[in-house]
C-alpha positions as CSV (number, residue, x, y, z in Angstrom):
1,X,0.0,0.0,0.0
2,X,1.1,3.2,-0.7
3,X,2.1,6.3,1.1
4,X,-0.8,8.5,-0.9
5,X,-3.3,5.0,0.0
6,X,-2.4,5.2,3.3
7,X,-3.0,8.9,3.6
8,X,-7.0,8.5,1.9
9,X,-7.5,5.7,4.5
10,X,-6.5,8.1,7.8
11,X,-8.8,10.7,6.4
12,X,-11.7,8.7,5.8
13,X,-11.2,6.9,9.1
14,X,-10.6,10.2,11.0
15,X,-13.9,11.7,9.3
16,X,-15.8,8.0,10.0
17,X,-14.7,7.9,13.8
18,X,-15.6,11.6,14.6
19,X,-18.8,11.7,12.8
20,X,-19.5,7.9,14.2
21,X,-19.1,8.6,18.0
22,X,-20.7,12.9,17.2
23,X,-24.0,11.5,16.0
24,X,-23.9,7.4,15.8
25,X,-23.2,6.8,12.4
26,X,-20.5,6.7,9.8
27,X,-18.9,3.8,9.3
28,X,-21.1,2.9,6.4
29,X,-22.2,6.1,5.8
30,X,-18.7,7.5,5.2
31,X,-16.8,4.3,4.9
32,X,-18.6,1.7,2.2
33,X,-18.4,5.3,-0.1
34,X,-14.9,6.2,0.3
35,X,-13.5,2.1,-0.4
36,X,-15.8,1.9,-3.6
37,X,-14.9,5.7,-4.9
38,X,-11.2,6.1,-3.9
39,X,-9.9,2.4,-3.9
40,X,-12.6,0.6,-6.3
41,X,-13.4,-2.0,-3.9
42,X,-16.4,-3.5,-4.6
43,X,-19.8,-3.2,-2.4
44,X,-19.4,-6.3,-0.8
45,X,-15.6,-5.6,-0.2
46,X,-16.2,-2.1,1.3
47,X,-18.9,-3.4,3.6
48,X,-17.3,-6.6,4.7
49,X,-14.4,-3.8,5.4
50,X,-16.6,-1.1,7.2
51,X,-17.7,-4.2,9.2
52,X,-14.7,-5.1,10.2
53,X,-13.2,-1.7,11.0
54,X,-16.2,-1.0,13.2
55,X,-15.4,-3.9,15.4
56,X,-13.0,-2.3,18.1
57,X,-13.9,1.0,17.9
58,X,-17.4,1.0,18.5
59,X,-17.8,-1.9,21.0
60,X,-15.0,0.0,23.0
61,X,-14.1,3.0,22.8
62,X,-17.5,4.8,21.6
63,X,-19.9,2.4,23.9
64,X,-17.3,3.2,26.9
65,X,-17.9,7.4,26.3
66,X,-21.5,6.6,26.2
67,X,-22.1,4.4,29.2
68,X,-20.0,7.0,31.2
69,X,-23.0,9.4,30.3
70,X,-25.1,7.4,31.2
71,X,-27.2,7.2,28.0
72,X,-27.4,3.5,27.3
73,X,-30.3,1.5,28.1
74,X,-28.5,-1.8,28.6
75,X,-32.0,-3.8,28.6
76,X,-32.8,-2.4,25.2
77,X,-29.4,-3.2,24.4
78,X,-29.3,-6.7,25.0
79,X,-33.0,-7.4,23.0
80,X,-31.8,-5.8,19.8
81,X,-27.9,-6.9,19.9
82,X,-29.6,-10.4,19.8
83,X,-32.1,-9.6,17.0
84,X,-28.8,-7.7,15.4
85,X,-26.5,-11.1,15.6
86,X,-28.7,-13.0,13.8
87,X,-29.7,-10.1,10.8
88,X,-26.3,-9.5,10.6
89,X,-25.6,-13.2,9.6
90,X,-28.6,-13.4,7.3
91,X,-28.0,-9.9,6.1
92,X,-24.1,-10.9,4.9
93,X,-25.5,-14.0,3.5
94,X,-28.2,-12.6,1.7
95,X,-25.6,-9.9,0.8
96,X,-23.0,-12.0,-0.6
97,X,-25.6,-14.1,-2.5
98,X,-26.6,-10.9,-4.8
99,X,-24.1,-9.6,-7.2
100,X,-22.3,-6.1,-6.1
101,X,-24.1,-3.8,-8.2
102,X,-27.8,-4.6,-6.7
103,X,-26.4,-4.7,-3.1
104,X,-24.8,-1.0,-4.2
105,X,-28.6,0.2,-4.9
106,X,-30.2,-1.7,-2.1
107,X,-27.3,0.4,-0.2
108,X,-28.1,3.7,-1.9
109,X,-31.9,3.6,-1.9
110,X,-31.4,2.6,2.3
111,X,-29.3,5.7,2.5
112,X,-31.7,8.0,0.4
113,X,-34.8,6.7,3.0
114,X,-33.4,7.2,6.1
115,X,-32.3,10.6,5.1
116,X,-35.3,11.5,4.0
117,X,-37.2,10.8,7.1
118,X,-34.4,12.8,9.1
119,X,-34.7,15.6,6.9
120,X,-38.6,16.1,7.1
121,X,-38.9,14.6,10.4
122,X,-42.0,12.4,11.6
């Protein structure tokens, strides 16, 4: 990998990590973008990548900042991580069994909802 790689990488994990732990999201958000546009990975490369990355610093680091607040509900927690483990699996699987370009739109149109209903609210 080179120097210039390396570089892209910081910056999109820097930008990932503050805008993960400022308002809960970014890894895919920021991430599964950056792979596909600046190294041409494909969408189940840059997922399977964001996944991974997420791992440690989230379960960790972010979680530890949060609980200190005292803004976790750790029943709530422990019904959707759960529910989570087991979408997660069948998510990948289903994931892997679609070729990258649907997965991408599946990905985009997700992306487009969600900010939809944040932008006009209720």
């Amino acid at each position: 990998m080179d120097l210039q790689t390396i570089a892209m990488l910081v910056i999109v994990g820097l930008l990932a990590g503050i805008l993960s732990g400022f308002v809960g999201v970014g890894g895919g958000i920021i991430m599964v973008p950056a792979l596909i546009w600046l190294l041409h990975y494909s969408q189940h490369q840059a997922q399977g990548t964001s996944l991974a990355v997420l791992m440690l610093p989230v379960v960790f680091l972010a979680v530890r900042n949060y609980h200190k607040g005292g803004m976790i509900d750790w029943r709530v927690v422990g019904v959707i991580a759960v529910a989570f483990v087991a979408g997660g699996y069948f998510g990948s699987k289903g994931a892997l069994s679609l070729p990258a370009d649907t997965v991408k739109r599946v990905f985009g149109v997700v992306m487009l909802f969600v900010a939809i209903k944040l932008i006009l609210g209720k």
